[in-house]
C-alpha positions, 0 to 999 in steps of 0.5 A, a space after each residue: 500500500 502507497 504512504 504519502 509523502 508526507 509520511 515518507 518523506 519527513 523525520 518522525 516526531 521529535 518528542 515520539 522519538 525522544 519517549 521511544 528512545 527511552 523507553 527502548 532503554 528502559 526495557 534493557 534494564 536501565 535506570 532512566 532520568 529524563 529532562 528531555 520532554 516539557 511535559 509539567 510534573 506539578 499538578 493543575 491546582 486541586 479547583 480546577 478538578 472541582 470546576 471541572 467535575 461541576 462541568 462535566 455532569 451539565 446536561 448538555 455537554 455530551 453533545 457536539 460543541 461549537 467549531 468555534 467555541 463556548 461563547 463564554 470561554 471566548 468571552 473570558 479569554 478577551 477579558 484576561 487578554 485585556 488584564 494581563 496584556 492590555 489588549 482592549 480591542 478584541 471582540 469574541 464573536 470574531 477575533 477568538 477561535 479556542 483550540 485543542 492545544 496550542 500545538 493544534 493551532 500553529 499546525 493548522 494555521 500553515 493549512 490555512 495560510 500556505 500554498 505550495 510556492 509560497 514562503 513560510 519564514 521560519 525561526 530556527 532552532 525551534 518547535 519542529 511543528 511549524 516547520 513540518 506543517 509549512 511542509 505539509 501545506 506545500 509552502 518552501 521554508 527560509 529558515 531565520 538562524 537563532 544564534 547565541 551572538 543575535 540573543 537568540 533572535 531572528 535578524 529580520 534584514 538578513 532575509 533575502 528581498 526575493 524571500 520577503 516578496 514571496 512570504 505568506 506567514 511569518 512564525 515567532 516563539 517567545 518566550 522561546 523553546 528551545 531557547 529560553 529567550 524572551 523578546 524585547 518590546 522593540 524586536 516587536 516593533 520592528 517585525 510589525 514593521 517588517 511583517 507590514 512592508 511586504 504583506 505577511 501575516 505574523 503568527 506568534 506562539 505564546 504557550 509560555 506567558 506565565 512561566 516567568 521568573 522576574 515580574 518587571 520583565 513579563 513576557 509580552 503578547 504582540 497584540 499589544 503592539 500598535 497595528 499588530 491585530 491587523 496582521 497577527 494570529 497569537 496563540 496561547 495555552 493552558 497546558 503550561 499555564 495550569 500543568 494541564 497538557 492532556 487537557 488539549 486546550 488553547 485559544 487564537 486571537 488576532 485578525 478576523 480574517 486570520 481567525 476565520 481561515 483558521 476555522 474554516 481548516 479546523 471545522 473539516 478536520 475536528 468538531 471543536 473541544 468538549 464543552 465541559 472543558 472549555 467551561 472549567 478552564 473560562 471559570 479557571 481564568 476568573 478564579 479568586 486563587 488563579 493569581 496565587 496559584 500561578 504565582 506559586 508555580 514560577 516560584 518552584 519552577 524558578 527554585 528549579 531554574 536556579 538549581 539547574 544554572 547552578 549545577 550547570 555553572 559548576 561543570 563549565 557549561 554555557 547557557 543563558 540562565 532562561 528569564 522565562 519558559 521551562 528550558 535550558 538551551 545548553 552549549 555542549 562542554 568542550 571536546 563534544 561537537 554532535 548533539 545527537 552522539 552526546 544525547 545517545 552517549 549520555 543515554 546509554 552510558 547514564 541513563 540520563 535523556 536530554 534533547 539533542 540541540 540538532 533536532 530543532 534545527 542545524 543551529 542546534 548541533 553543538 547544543 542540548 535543551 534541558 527542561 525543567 519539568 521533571 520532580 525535583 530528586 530527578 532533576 538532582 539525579 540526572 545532573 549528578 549522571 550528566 557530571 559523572 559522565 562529563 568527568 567533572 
């Protein structure tokens, strides 16, 4: 039976390869540790399991719900983009779509955007996702490098004037995986700028707004930005925010034009989140404790940040100490040059999985990422294996 190319011709995905790896390890006996998958090990807080459990016994939500979304939930996430960023001007009816994840959304969105011939303006190293679903929709990819020497930041004037002319989308991730970089108010200007000059739409993944550890340095939605609804697609989370990956559950706001396309795709390939769900997590963003459990969550995962840069200063290697998200974006030590033989090593020797920086992209080789939500004694354990194996 003929597969298709879009199967044949592209890499498995990255994190399925990940879990495989370790588990093949697993079943040869070995005693495995891993920072290599950001899948939060902290809880949701308990309310949300009461929200939910209210939810779920309403009569109605057995049935289909809306392609588009709980008028309520898309009520709830205009007021908190206004709370939390400032975002005054979006209206729920037209300019909020909710998701099944974040992760969902930028996929689609290449659907709903790219033909084959046009330009995909992608970050790399970054979220495999955008690159593969550019693929899929038949756009070419311009890779833009994230370099240590640019703070991790694509350098919009390097892009080629033929390959502006020809772009359709234009994807950005900050607070950044797999990075840790944050992005500073004018790097937005100037890429509404850039975006406007040759007509591409901006479309900005912010799964990790609240996972921050200075609150005078807050990460920033692009809608705050002047002009930026008129040519911008944001998503957002619950999976980081709350710890609550398996809930599948997100939002898009922006352009309504931009929101519209994305329902046309999504209504032909899914019926929407179940009700229950999108009702919890409305009445969550609401919640008189939300604010304290937030605030609870970026202190034990700042302990752990401050624990990893520690531990990592220690044996000389080189990071940027994240301001923000779950990651440490590593320089492998010296005397290693391949990420993917210092992650298989570093398996087979320790135990220990990592993410070998490669597999994000060919600015990745010579880096690992490390993420932070793994138990606290795992997190000792697998820096004390990657110190042993290192010599230090």
């Amino acid at each position: 039976m003929k597969l298709s190319k879009r199967v044949t011709e592209q890499p498995p995905y990255l994190f399925a390869e990940i879990d495989r790896a370790r588990d093949r390890a697993i079943e040869r006996g070995l005693d495995v540790v891993s920072m290599g998958i950001a899948d939060p090990d902290l809880p949701p807080p308990d309310w949300m399991y009461e929200l939910l459990a209210e939810e779920i016994r309403h009569p109605g939500y057995h049935r289909y719900p809306d392609y588009k979304g709980l008028p309520e939930f898309l009520s709830m996430v205009v007021q908190w983009m206004q709370e939390r960023f400032g975002v005054a001007d979006l209206d729920p009816r037209t300019d909020v779509i909710t998701l099944l994840g974040g992760k969902e959304g930028v996929a689609h969105a290449a659907w709903a955007l790219c033909d084959p011939g046009d330009i995909a303006l992608i970050p790399e190293p970054a979220y495999p996702v955008y690159n593969t679903n550019c693929l899929y929709a038949g756009a070419e990819v311009h890779f833009m490098g994230l370099t240590r020497e640019n703070d991790f930041l694509p350098d919009l004037g390097a892009v080629p004037e033929d390959v502006a002319r020809r772009a359709t989308v234009i994807y950005v991730n900050y607070p950044n995986n797999p990075t840790g970089a944050s992005a500073p108010p004018e790097f937005y200007r100037d890429l509404l700028d850039f975006a406007r000059k040759y007509d591409i739409a901006v479309l900005a993944d912010n799964p990790y707004s609240e996972v921050y550890f200075d609150e005078s340095k807050r990460p920033h939605s692009i809608l705050e930005f002047a002009g930026a609804k008129d040519i911008c697609l944001e998503f957002h989370s619950f999976s980081k925010m709350f710890n609550m990956t398996g809930w599948r559950i997100g939002w898009a706001a922006g352009n309504p034009r931009l929101v519209k396309a994305l329902l046309t795709v999504k209504s032909n390939v899914d019926s929407g989140q179940f009700n229950a769900i999108q009702h919890a997590v409305a009445r969550a963003l609401s919640h008189p404790d939300r604010d304290a459990f937030l605030e609870g969550n970026r202190k034990r995962i700042k302990a752990r940040r401050d624990y990893v840069a520690s531990a990592l200063n220690e044996m000389g290697i080189w990071h940027p100490n994240p301001k923000a998200t779950l990651y440490f974006w590593c320089r492998l030590p010296e005397g290693h040059e391949d990420s993917i033989r210092f992650a298989g090593d570093l398996l087979q020797q320790e135990g220990f999985v990592i993410g070998p920086g490669v597999a994000y992209g060919p600015h990745g080789k010579e880096y690992f990422r490390l993420s932070l939500t793994t138990p606290d004694e795992d997190i000792r354990e697998g820096l004390a294996r990657l110190k042993r194996f290192l010599g230090k």
